[in-house]
TORKE-561324 format. One record per residue (C-alpha): x, y, z negated. Coordinates in steps of 0.25 Angstrom, whole numbers. Layout:
N
<<X, Y, Z>>,
...
***
This chain:
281
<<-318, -209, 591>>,
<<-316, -196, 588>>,
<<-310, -185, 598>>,
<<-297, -182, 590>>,
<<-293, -198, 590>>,
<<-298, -200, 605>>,
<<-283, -193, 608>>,
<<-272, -206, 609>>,
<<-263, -198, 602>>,
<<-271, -196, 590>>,
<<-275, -210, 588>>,
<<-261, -215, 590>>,
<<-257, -202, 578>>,
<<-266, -209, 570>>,
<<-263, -224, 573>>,
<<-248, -220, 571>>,
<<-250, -213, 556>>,
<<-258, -225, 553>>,
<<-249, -235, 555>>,
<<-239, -226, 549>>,
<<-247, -226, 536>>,
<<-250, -240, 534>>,
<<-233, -242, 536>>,
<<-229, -233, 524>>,
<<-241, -239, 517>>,
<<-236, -252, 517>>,
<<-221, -249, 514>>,
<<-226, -242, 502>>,
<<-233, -254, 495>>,
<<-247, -247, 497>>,
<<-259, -255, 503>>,
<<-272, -250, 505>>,
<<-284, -257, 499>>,
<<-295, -258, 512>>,
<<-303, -249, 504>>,
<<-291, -238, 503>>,
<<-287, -239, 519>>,
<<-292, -226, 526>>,
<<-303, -227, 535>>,
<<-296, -225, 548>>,
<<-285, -237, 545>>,
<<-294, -246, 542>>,
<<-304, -245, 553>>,
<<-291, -242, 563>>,
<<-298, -230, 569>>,
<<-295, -215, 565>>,
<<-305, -205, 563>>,
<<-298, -193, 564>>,
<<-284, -186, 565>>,
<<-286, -183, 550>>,
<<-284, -198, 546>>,
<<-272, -199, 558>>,
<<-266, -187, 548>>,
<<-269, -194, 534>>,
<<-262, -207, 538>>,
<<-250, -199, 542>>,
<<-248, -192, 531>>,
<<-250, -203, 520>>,
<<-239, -210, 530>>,
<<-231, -198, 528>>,
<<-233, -199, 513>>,
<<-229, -215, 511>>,
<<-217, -212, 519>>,
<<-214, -200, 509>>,
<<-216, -210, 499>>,
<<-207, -221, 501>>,
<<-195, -212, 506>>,
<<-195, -206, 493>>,
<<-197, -219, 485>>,
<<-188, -223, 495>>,
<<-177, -214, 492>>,
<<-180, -211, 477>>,
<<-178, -225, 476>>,
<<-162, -223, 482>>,
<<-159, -211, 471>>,
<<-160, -201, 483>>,
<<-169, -189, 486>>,
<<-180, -190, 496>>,
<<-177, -182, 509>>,
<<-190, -171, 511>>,
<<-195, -173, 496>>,
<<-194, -165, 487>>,
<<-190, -172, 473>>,
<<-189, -161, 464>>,
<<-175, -166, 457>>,
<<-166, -176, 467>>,
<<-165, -189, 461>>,
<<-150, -190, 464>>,
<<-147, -178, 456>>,
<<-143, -181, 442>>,
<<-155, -171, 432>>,
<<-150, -165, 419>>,
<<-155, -173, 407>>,
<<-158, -171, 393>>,
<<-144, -175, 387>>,
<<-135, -166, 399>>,
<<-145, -154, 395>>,
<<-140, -155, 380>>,
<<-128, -157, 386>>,
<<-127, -145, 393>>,
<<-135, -136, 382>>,
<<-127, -140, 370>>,
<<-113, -135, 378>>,
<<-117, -121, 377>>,
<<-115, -119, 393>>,
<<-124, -108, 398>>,
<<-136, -113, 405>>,
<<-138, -105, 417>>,
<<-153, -102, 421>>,
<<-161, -113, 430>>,
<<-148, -122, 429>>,
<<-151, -136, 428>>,
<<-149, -136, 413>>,
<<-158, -124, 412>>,
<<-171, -131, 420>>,
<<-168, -143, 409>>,
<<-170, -133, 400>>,
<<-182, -130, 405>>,
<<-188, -144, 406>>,
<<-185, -147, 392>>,
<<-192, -134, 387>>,
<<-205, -142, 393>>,
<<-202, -154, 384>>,
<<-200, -146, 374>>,
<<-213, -137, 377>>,
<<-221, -148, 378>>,
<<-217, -156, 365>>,
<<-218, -145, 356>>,
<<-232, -142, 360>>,
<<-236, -154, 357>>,
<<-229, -153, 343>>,
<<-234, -140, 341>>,
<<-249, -143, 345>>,
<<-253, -150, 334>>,
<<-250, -158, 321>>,
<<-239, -169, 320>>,
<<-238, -177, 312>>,
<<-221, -176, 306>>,
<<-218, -190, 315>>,
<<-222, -183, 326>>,
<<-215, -170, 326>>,
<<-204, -179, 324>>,
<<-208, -187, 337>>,
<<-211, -174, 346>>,
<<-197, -168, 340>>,
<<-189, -183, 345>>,
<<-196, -180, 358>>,
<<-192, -165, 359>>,
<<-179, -167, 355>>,
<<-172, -180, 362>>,
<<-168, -185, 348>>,
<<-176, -192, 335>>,
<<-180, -182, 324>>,
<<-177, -189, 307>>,
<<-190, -192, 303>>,
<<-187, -181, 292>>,
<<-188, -168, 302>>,
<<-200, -160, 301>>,
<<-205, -149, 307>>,
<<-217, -141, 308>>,
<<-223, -136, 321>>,
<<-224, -128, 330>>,
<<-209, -131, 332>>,
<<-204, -124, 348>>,
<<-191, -128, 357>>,
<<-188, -127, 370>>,
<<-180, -138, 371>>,
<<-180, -148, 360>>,
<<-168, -157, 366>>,
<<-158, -150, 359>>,
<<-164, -150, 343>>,
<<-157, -159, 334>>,
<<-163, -160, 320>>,
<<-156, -167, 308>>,
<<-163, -174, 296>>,
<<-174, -167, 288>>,
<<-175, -155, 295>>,
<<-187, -146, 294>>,
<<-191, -136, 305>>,
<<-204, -127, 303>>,
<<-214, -121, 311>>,
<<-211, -112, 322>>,
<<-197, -117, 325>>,
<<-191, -114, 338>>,
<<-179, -121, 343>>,
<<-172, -117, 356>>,
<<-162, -129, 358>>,
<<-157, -129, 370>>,
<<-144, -127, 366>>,
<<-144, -137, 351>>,
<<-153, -136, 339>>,
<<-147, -144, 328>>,
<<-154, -145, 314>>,
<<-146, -150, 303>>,
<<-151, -160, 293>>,
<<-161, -154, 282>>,
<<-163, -140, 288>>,
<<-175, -133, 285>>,
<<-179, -122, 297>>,
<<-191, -113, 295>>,
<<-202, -107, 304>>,
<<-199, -99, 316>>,
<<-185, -103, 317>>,
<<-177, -100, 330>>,
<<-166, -109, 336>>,
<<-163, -102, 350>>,
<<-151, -108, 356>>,
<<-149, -102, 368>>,
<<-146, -89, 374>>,
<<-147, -82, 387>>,
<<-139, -76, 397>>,
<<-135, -59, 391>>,
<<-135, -54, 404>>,
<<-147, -53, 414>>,
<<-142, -61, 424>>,
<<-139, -73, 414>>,
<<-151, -72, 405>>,
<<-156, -83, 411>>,
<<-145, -92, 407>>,
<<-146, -98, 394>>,
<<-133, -102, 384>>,
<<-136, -113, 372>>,
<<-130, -113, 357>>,
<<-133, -123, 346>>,
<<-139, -121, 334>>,
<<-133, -130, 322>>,
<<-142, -131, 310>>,
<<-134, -137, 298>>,
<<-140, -147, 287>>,
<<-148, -141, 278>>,
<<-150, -126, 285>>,
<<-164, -119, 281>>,
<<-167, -109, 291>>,
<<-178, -99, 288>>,
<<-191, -95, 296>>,
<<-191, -87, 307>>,
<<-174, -89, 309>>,
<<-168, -87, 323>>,
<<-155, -96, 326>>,
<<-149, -91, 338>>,
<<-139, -101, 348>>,
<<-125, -105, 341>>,
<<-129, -105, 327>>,
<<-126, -114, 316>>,
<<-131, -115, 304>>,
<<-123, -120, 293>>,
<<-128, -132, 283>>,
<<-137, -127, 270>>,
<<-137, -113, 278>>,
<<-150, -104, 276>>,
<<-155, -94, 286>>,
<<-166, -84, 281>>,
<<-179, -82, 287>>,
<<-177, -74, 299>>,
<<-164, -73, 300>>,
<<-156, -72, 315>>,
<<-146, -82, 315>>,
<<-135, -79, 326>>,
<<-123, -85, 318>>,
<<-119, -97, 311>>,
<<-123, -99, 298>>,
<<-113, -105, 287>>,
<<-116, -116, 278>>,
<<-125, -113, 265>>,
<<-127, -99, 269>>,
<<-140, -91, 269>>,
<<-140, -80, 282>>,
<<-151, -72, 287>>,
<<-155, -59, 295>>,
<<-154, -54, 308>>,
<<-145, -57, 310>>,
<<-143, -69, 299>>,
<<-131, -66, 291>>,
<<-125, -73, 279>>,
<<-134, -69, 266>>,
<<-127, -79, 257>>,
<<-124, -93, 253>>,
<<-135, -104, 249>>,
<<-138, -105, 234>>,
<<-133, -117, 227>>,
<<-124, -122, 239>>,
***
């Protein structure tokens, strides 16, 4: 026997931890094949403190385990674990995010609403590299568009990629709609597109605005934009938060839009202003 087990203390620290092992083993529904069982149980002798150590631990660990299985299963929070998020605390879903967004509240930096935020920019990040990154087929970019935004897509929409957001969950898109190359829709704070609208490359649809002052900059204020039926937005427009856009309405290329646009009227510049009516309206 070795010199370090020839002490009474240590054999009975290694008896005891043992047994304490094979306890917690049982209670958790796990049994050891004879081929798993670690040497020093099943000869009933101990080779070194160093096993004495191990069998401590892994009773440590099966005790660990069933308490927070144990108390998981109760709703609760485990005492000395870290869980990351309580389980009793209700966590902001999808719907109370919108909720909140579409009320035009100020959304005050690493609130709860902002980290939500925050996670949904990862979806979004995620999906659209996988739309960007190669060719689909039209059913499919309609299927990764459901998936980004929480709603189904007609079977008319059609875009062409690369298509950006950093949300998704707030886009809603009517019947045949068109969206080109290069769009990118901010729409945290609502996105709607009318039925039949026409939007070009590089167009802008930034809903939200920052805090003016340095100590608020953080802080973040959401505006819809409304798109009406039948809107042809040029390439390379900017829509800023709060804007609608009137039915059979036509913003030239380039044009800054940071008021609302009547029906049948034809703005542009920067920024965009009335130019005159549509032809033949």
């Amino acid at each position: 026997m070795p010199d370090i087990l020839k002490s009474e203390t240590n054999w009975h620290f290694c008896k005891r931890e043992s047994s304490l092992s094979m306890l917690f083993s049982t209670l958790s529904g796990t049994f050891f094949s004879d081929r798993s069982i670690p040497p020093p149980i099943k000869k009933r002798r101990r080779t070194s403190l160093a096993s004495g150590v191990y069998l401590g631990n892994t009773a440590v660990f099966w005790a660990v385990l069933l308490t927070y299985q144990y108390r998981k299963d109760k709703g609760g929070d485990v005492p000395g674990v870290k869980t990351g998020v309580s389980t009793s605390k209700k966590v902001m879903n999808c719907t109370q995010f919108l909720e909140a967004m579409d009320s035009g509240n100020r959304v005050k930096a690493n609130s709860e609403i902002h980290m939500f935020m925050h996670a949904a920019a990862q979806e979004a990040l995620r999906l659209t590299a996988e739309l960007n990154s190669r060719y689909h087929t039209p059913e499919e970019i309609i299927a990764i568009m459901t998936e980004l935004t929480g709603r189904p897509m007609d079977p008319s929409f059609r875009l062409f990629p690369p298509f950006y957001t950093d949300c998704g969950k707030n886009i809603r898109i009517g019947k045949n709609v068109f969206v080109n190359a290069c769009c990118c829709f901010q729409d945290q704070g609502g996105i709607t597109l009318g039925d039949g609208s026409l939007i070009g490359h590089r167009v802008t649809l930034a809903t939200l605005n920052h805090g003016e002052t340095a100590e608020n900059r953080g802080d973040l204020t959401p505006a819809p934009i409304v798109v009406g039926k039948n809107v042809w937005i040029g390439a390379c427009v900017t829509v800023v938060p709060g804007v609608t856009i009137g039915d059979g309405a036509i913003i030239a290329a380039g044009a800054v839009v940071t008021h609302d646009v009547p029906p049948l009227t034809v703005v542009g510049g920067v920024p965009a202003r009335r130019l005159r009516e549509v032809r033949g309206a």
